[in-house]
Every structure is written in structure tokens, then in C-alpha cells.
Residue, then its C-alpha position, 0 to 999 in steps of 0.5 A: x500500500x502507498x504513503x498514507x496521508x491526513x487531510x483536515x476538512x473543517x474540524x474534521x481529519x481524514x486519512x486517505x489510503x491510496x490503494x494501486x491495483x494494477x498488472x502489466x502497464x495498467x494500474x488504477x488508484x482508488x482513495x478511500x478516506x475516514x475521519x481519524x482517530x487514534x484508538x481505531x487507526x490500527x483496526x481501520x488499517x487491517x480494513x483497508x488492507x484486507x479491502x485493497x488484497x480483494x480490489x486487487x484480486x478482483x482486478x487481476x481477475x477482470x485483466x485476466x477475462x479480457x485477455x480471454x475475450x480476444x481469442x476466437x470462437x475456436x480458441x475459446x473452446x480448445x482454451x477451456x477444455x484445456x483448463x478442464x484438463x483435455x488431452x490434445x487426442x480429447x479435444x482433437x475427437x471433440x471437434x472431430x480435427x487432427x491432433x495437428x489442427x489442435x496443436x496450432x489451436x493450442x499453440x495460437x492460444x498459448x500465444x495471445x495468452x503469453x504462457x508456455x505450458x499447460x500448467x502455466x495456463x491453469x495456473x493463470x486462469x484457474x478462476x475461470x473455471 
């Protein structure tokens, strides 16, 4: 979490939690500010810290599903079989194409989705499941 800092509003102050939510080159800030006081500053800090761990989850999780969103139709279906735990031999008999034919799919989807292995992609998108 970043710098906290306390601002006075008429008789009233503040402290403002930046909290940076962000993968690869996007990030997004959300302030969240309370009146302070000192007997409750730790607990509202635990808050603040277990709120900005789900904004972030949730982020990673949106960033993730659109990077699903720009495979093609095709690729979309070899993706999710493939997180489903299907052998190139089991979706190759699914579409009723080549071994061959599926392990360009899958290479294509590898690709866009910037892994290297089956594990990596279920690893990276097992929340979709």
C-alpha cells in the first residue's frame, strides 16, 4: 500500500489510503478516506488492507477475462477444455480435427495468452473455471 496521508476538512481529519491495483502497464488508484482517530487507526488499517488484497484480486481477475475475450470462437473452446484438463487426442475427437489442427489451436492460444505450458495456463486462469 502507498504513503498514507491526513487531510483536515473543517474540524474534521481524514486519512486517505491510496490503494494501486494494477498488472502489466495498467494500474488504477482508488482513495478511500475516514475521519481519524487514534484508538481505531490500527483496526481501520487491517480494513483497508484486507479491502485493497480483494480490489486487487478482483482486478487481476477482470485483466485476466479480457485477455480471454480476444481469442476466437475456436480458441475459446480448445482454451477451456484445456483448463478442464483435455488431452490434445480429447479435444482433437471433440471437434472431430487432427491432433495437428489442435496443436496450432493450442499453440495460437498459448500465444495471445503469453504462457508456455499447460500448467502455466491453469495456473493463470484457474478462476475461470
Amino acid at each position: 500500500m502507498s504513503e498514507t496521508t491526513i487531510v483536515h476538512y473543517n474540524s474534521t481529519s481524514w486519512v486517505v489510503y491510496p490503494i494501486q491495483t494494477g498488472t502489466n502497464d495498467s494500474s488504477v488508484r482508488l482513495l478511500i478516506s475516514h475521519p481519524y482517530h487514534p484508538d481505531n487507526h490500527m483496526y481501520v488499517e487491517c480494513l483497508i488492507e484486507i479491502l485493497t488484497l480483494i480490489i486487487q484480486k478482483k482486478y487481476s481477475e477482470q485483466q485476466l477475462s479480457q485477455e480471454v475475450e480476444q481469442l476466437l470462437e475456436r480458441e475459446r473452446q480448445i482454451f477451456f477444455l484445456l483448463l478442464k484438463g483435455y488431452s490434445n487426442q480429447e479435444i482433437a475427437d471433440e471437434f472431430v480435427l487432427s491432433k495437428h489442427t489442435i496443436k496450432n489451436h493450442i499453440n495460437h492460444v498459448f500465444q495471445k495468452l503469453d504462457v508456455k505450458r499447460r500448467s502455466q495456463l491453469i495456473a493463470k486462469f484457474s478462476h475461470l473455471l
